[in-house]
C-alpha atoms as an extended CHARMM CRD file, in Angstrom:
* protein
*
       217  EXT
         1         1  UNK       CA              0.0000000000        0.0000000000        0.0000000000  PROA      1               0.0000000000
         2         2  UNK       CA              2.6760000000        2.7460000000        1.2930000000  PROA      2               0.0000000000
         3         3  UNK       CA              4.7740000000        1.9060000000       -2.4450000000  PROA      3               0.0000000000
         4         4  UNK       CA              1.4510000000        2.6000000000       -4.1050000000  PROA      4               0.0000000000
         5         5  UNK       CA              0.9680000000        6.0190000000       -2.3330000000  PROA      5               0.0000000000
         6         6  UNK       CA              4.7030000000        6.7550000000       -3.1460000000  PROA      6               0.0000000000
         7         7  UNK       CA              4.0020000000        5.7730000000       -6.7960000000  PROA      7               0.0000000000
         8         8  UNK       CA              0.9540000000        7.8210000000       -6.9260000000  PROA      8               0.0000000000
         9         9  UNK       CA              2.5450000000       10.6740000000       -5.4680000000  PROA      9               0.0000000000
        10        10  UNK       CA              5.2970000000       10.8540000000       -7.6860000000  PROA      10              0.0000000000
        11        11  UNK       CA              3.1460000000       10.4280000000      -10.7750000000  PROA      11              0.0000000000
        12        12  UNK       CA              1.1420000000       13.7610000000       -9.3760000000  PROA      12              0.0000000000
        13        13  UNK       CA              4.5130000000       15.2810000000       -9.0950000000  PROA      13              0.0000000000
        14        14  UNK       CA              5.2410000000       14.7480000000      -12.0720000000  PROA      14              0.0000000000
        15        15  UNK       CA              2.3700000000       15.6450000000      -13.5850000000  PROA      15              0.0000000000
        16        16  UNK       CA              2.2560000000       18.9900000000      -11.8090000000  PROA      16              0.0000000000
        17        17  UNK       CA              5.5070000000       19.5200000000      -13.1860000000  PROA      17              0.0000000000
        18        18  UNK       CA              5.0620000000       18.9030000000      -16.3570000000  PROA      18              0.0000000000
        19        19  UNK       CA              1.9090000000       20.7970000000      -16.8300000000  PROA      19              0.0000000000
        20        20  UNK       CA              4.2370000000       23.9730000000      -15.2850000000  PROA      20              0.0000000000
        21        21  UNK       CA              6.6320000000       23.4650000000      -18.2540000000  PROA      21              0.0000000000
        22        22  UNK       CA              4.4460000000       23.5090000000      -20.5970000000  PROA      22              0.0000000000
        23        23  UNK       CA              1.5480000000       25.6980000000      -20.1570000000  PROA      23              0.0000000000
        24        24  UNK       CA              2.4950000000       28.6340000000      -18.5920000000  PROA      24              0.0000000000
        25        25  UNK       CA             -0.3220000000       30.8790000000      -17.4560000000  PROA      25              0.0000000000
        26        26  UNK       CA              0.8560000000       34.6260000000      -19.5060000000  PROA      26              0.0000000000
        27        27  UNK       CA              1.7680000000       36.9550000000      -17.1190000000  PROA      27              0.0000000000
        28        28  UNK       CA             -0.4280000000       40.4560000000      -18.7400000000  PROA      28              0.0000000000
        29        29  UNK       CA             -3.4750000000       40.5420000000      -21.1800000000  PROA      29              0.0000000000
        30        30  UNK       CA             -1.7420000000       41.1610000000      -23.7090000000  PROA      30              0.0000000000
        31        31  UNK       CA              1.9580000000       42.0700000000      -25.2380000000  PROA      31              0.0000000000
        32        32  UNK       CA              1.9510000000       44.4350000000      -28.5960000000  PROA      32              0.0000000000
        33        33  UNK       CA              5.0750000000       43.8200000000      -30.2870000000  PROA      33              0.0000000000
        34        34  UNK       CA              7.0390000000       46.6920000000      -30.0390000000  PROA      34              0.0000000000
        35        35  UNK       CA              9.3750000000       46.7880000000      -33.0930000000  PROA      35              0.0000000000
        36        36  UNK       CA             11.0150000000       49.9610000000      -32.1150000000  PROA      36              0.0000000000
        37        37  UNK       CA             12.2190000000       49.0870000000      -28.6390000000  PROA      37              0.0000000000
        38        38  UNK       CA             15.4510000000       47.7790000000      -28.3220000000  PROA      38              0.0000000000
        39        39  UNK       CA             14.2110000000       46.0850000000      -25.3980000000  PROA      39              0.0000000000
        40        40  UNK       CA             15.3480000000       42.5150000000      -24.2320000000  PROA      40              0.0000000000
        41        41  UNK       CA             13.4360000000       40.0180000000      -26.5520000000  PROA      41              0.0000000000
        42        42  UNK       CA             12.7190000000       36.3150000000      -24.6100000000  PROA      42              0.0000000000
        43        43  UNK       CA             10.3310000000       34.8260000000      -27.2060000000  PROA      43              0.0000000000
        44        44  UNK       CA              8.9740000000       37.1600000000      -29.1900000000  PROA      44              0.0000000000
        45        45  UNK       CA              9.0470000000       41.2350000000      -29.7270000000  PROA      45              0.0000000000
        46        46  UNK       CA              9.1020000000       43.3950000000      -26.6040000000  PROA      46              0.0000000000
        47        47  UNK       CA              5.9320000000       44.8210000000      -25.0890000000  PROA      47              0.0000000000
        48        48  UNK       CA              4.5060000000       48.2710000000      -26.1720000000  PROA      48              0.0000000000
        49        49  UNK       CA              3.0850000000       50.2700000000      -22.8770000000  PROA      49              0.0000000000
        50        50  UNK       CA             -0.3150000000       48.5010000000      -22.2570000000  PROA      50              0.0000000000
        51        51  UNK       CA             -1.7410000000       52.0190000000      -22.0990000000  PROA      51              0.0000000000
        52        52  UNK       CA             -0.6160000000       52.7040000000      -25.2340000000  PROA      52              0.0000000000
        53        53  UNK       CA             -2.5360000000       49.8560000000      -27.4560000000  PROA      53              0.0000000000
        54        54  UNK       CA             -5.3680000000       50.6570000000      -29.6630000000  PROA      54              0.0000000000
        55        55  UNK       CA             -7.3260000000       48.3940000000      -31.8770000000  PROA      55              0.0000000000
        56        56  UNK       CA             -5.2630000000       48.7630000000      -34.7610000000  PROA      56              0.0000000000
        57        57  UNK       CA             -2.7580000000       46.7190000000      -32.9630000000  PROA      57              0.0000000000
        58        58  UNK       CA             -5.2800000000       44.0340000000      -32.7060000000  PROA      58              0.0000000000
        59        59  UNK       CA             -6.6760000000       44.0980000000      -36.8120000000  PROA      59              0.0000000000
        60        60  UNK       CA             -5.7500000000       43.3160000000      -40.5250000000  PROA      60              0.0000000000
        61        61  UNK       CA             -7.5670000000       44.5610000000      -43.3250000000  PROA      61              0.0000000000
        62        62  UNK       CA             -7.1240000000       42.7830000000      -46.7200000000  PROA      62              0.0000000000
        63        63  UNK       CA             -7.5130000000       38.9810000000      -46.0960000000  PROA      63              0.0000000000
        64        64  UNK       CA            -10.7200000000       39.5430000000      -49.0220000000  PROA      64              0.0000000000
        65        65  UNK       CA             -8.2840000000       40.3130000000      -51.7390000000  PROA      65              0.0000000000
        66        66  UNK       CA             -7.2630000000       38.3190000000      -53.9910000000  PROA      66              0.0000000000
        67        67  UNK       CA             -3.0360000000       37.4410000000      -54.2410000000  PROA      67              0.0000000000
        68        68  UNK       CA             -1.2000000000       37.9720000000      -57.2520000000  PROA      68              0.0000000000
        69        69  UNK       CA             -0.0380000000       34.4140000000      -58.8350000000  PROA      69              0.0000000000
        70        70  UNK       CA              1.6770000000       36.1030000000      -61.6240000000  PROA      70              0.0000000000
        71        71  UNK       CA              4.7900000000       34.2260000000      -60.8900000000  PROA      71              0.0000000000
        72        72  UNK       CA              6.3720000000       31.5850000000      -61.8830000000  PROA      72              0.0000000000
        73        73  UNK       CA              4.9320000000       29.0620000000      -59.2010000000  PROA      73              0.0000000000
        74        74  UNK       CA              1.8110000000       30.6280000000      -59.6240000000  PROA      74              0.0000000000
        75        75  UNK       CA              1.0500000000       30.9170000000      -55.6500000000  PROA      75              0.0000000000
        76        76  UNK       CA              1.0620000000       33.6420000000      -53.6640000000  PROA      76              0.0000000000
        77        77  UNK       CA              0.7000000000       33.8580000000      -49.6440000000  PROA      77              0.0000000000
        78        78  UNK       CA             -0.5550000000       36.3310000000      -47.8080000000  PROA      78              0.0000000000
        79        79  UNK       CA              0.5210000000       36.2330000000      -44.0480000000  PROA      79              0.0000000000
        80        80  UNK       CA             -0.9080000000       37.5850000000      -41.2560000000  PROA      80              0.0000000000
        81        81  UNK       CA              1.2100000000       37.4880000000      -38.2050000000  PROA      81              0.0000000000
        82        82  UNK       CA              3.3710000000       40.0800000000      -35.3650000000  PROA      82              0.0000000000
        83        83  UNK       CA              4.5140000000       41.2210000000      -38.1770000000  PROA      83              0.0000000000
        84        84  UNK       CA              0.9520000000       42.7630000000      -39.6260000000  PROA      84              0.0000000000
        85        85  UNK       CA             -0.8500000000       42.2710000000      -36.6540000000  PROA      85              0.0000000000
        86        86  UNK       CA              1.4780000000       43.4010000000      -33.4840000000  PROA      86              0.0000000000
        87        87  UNK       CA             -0.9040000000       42.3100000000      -30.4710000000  PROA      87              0.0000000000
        88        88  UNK       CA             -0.5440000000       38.5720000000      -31.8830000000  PROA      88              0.0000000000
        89        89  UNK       CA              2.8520000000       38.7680000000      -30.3060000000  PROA      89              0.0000000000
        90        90  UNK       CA              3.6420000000       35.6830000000      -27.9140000000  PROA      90              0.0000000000
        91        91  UNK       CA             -0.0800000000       34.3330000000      -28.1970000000  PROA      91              0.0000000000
        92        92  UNK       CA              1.0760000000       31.7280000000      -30.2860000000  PROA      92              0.0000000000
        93        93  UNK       CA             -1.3500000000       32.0520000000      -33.8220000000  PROA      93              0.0000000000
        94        94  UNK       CA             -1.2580000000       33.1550000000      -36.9970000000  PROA      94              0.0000000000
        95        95  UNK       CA             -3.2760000000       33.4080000000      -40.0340000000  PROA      95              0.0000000000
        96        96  UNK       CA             -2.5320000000       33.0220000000      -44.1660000000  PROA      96              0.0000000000
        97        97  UNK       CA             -4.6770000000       33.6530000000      -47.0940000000  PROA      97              0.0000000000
        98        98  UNK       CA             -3.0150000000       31.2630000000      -50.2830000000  PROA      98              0.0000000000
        99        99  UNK       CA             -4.0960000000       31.9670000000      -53.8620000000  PROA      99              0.0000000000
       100       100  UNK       CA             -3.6320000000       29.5480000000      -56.5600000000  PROA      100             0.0000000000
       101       101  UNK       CA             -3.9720000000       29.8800000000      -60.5640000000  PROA      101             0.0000000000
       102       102  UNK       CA             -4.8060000000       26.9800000000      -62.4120000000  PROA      102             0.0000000000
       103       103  UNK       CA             -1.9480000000       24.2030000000      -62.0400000000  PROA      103             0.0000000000
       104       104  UNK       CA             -0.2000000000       26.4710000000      -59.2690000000  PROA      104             0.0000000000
       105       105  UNK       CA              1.7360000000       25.6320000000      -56.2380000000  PROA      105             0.0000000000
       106       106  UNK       CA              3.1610000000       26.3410000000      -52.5910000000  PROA      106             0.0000000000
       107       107  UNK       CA              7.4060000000       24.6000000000      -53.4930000000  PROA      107             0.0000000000
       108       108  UNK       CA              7.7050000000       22.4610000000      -51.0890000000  PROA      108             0.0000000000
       109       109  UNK       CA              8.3800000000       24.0260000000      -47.6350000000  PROA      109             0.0000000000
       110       110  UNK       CA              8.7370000000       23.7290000000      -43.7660000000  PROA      110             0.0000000000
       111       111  UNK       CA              7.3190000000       25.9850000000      -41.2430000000  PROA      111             0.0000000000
       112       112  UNK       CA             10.3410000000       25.6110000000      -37.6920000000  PROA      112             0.0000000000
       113       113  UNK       CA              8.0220000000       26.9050000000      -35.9130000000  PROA      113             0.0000000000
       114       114  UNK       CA              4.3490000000       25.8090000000      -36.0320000000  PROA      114             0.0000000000
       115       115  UNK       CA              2.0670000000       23.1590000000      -37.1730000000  PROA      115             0.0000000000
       116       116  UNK       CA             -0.5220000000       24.5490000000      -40.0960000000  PROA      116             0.0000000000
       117       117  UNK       CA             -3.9770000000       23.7300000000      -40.5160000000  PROA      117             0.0000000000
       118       118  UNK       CA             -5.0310000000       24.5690000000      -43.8700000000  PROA      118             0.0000000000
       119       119  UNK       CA             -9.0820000000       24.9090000000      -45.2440000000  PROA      119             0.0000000000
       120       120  UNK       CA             -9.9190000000       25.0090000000      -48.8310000000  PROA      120             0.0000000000
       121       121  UNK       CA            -12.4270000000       28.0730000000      -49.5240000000  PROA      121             0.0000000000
       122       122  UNK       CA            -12.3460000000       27.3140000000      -53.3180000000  PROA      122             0.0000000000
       123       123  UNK       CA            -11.2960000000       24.9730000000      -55.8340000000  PROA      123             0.0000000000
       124       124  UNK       CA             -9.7050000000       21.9610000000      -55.3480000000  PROA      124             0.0000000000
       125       125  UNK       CA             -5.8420000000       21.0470000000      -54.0430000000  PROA      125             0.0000000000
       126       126  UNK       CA             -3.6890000000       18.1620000000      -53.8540000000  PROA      126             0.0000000000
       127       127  UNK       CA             -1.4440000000       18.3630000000      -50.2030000000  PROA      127             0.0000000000
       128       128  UNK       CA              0.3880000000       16.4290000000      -48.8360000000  PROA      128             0.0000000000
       129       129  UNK       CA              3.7430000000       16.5750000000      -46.4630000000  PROA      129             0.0000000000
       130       130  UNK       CA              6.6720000000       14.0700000000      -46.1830000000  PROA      130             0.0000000000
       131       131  UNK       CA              7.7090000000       12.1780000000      -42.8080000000  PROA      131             0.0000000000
       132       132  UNK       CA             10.9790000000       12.2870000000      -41.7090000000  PROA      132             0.0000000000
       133       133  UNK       CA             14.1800000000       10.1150000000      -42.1790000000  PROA      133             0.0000000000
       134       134  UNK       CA             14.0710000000        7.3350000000      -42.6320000000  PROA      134             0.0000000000
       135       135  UNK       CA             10.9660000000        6.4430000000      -43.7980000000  PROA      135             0.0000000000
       136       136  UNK       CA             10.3080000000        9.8600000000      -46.0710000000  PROA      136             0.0000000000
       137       137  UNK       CA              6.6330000000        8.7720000000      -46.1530000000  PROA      137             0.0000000000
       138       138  UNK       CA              3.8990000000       11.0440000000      -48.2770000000  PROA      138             0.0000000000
       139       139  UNK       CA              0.9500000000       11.1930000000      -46.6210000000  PROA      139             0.0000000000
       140       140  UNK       CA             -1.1210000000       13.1140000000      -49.2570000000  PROA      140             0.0000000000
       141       141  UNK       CA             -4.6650000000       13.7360000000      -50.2200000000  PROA      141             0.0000000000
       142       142  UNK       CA             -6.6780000000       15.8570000000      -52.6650000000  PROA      142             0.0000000000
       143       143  UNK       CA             -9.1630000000       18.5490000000      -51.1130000000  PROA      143             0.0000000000
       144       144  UNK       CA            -12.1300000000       20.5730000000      -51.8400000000  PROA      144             0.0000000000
       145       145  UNK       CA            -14.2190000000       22.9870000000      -51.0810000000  PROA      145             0.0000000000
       146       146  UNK       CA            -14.3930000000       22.9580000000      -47.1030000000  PROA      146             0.0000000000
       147       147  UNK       CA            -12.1480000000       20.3270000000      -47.1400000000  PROA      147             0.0000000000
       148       148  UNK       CA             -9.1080000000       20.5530000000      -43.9240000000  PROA      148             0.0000000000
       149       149  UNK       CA             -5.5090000000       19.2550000000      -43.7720000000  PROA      149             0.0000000000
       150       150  UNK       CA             -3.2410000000       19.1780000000      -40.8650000000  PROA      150             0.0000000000
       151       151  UNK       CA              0.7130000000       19.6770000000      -41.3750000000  PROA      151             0.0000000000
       152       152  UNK       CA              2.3230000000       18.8470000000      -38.4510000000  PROA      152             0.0000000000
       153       153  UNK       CA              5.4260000000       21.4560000000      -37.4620000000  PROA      153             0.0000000000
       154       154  UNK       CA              8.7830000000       21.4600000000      -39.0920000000  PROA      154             0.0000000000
       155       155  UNK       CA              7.5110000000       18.2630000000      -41.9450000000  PROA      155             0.0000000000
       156       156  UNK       CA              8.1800000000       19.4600000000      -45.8040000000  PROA      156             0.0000000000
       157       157  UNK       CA              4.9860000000       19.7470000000      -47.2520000000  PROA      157             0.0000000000
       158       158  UNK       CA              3.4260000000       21.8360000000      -50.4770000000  PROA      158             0.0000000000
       159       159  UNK       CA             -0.0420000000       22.8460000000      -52.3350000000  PROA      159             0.0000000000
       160       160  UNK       CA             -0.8420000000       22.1820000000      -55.8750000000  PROA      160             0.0000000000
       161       161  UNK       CA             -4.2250000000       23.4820000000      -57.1740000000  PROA      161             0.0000000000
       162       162  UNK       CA             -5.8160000000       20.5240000000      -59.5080000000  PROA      162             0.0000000000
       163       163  UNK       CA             -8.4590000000       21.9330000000      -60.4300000000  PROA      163             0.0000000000
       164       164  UNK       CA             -9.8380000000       24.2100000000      -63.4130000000  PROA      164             0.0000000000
       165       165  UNK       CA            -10.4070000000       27.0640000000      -61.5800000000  PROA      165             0.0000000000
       166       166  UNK       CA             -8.3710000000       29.6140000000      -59.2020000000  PROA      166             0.0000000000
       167       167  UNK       CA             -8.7010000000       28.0560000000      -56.1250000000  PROA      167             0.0000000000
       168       168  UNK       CA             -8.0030000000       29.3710000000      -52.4220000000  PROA      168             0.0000000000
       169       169  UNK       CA             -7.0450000000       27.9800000000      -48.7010000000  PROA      169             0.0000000000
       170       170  UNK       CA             -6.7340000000       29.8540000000      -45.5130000000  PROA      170             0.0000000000
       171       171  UNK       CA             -3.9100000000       28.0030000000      -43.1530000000  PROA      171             0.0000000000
       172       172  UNK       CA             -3.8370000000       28.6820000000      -39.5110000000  PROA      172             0.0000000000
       173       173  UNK       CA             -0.6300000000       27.9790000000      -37.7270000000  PROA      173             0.0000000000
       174       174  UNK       CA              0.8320000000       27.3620000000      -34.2690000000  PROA      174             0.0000000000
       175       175  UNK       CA              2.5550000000       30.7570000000      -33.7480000000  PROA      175             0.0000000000
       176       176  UNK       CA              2.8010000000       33.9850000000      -34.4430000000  PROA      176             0.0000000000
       177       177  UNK       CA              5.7230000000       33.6570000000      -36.2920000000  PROA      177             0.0000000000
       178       178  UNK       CA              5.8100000000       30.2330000000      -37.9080000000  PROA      178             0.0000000000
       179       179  UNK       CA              8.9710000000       31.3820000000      -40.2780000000  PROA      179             0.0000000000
       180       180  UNK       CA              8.9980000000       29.3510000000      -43.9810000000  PROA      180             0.0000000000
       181       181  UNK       CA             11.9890000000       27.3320000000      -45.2940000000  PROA      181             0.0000000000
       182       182  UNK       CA             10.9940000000       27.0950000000      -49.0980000000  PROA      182             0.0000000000
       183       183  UNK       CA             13.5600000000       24.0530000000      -50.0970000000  PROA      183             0.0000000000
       184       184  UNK       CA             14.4230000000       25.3200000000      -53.3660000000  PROA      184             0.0000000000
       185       185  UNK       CA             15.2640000000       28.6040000000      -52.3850000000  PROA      185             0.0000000000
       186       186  UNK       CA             16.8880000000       27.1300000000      -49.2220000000  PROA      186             0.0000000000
       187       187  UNK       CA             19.2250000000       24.8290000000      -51.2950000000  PROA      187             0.0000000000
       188       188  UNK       CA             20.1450000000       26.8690000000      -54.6290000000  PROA      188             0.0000000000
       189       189  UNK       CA             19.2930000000       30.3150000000      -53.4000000000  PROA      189             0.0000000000
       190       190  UNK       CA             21.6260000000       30.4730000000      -50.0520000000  PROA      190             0.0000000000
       191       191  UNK       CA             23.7930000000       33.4800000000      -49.7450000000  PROA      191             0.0000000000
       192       192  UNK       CA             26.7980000000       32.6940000000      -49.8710000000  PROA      192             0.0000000000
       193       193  UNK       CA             25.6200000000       29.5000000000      -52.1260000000  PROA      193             0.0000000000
       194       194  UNK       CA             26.4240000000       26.1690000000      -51.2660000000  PROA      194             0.0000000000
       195       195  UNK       CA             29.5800000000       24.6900000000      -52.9740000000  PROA      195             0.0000000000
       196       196  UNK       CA             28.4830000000       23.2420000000      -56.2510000000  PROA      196             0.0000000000
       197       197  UNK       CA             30.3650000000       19.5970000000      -55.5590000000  PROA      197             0.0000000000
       198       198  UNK       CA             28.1860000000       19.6340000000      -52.5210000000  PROA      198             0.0000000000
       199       199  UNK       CA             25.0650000000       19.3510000000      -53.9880000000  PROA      199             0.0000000000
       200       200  UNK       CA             26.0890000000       17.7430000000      -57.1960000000  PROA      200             0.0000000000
       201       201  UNK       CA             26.7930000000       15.1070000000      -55.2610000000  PROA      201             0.0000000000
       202       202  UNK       CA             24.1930000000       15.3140000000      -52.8530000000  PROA      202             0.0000000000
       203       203  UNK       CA             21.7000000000       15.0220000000      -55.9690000000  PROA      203             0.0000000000
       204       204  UNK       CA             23.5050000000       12.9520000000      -57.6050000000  PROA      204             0.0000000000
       205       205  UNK       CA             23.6060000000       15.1580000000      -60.7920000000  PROA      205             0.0000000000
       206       206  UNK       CA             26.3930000000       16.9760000000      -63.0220000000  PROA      206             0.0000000000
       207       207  UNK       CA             27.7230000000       20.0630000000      -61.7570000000  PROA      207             0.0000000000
       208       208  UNK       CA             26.2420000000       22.2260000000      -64.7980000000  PROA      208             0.0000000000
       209       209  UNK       CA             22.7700000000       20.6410000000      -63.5140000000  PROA      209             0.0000000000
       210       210  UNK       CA             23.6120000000       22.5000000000      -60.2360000000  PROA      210             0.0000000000
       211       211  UNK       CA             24.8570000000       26.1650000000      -61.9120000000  PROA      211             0.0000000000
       212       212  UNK       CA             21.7000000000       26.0780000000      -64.0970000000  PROA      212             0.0000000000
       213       213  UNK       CA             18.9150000000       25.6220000000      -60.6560000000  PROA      213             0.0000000000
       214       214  UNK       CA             21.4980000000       27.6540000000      -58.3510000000  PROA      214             0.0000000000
       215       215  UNK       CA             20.9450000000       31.0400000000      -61.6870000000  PROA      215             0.0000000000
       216       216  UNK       CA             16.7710000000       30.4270000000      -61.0420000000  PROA      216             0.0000000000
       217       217  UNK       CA             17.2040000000       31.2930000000      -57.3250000000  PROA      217             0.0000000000
């Protein structure tokens, strides 16, 4: 009986502790990101004076206009996080509006910071997001209308509108600054850029393969 109590009580210890570490209560209302300050910065942007907040640092205007997919993925995001909407700092949330031409796409891409939860408003899209090594599953599916698809944080993952149409998706993520690794750019766009024997041989392609991606980025 007395190692059951000790068991129990250490399990509630435990518990207790863990639930500390991981959901700490926030310590104000609210904390406007403060771009100006040169204030200490702990996770996130520092706080503007509460007294000084005003519903503009709460809003966003624009999330019913349509993105421009002239480009050559034919996919354009429009974010809305601290750095549009300043009170979202440290509340962990974010929005984006995605619009897709016909036979566009989101490159395949990681978000470090948050998982995304994506909902077709139009059209039709084929997701899908890759498991890590070394299994580099696809887990894939094609959407529509109303249609919702869960990419879990830090996974490469992309957006391909299949259908005839525009089409459009509004993704929710995990914090208020996700960030976005696009692969492509990450890979043959780096500044300074990668050595070319590097990722000739990482691809397993000729070098001039390598030049002729690394001039597109």
């Amino acid at each position: 009986m007395a190692n059951q109590i000790l068991l129990l009580t250490t399990f509630l210890a435990m518990t207790c502790s863990l639930v500390v570490a991981f959901e700490p209560s926030p310590l104000q209302d609210f904390c406007v990101a403060d771009a100006t300050s040169s204030g200490t910065r702990v996770n996130g942007l520092p706080c503007l004076d509460s007294k000084l907040a005003t519903a503009e640092h709460f809003s966003f205007s624009g999330l019913h206009i349509p993105g421009n997919t002239s480009n050559p993925v034919g996919g354009k995001v429009t974010p809305v996080n601290v750095a549009q909407i300043p009170g979202l700092n440290t509340l962990g949330i974010s929005l984006a509006r995605i619009d897709y031409a016909p036979m566009g796409v989101i490159p395949p891409h990681t978000h470090p910071r948050a998982t995304e939860i994506l909902t077709v408003l139009e059209g039709s899209l084929d997701v899908g997001f890759v498991t890590s090594n070394p299994d580099n599953k696809l887990i894939s599916k094609v959407l529509n209308k109303g249609d919702a698809f869960v990419f879990p944080v830090g996974l490469v993952h992309y957006q391909k509108n299949v259908g005839t149409g525009m089409a459009i998706s509004l993704s929710s993520l995990s914090s208020q600054n996700p960030g976005v690794n696009t692969i492509a750019n990450a890979v043959f766009g780096s500044n300074p850029a990668i050595p070319e024997d590097v990722l000739a041989k990482s691809f397993q392609v000729d070098k001039s393969v390598i030049r002729d991606l690394q001039a597109k980025f």
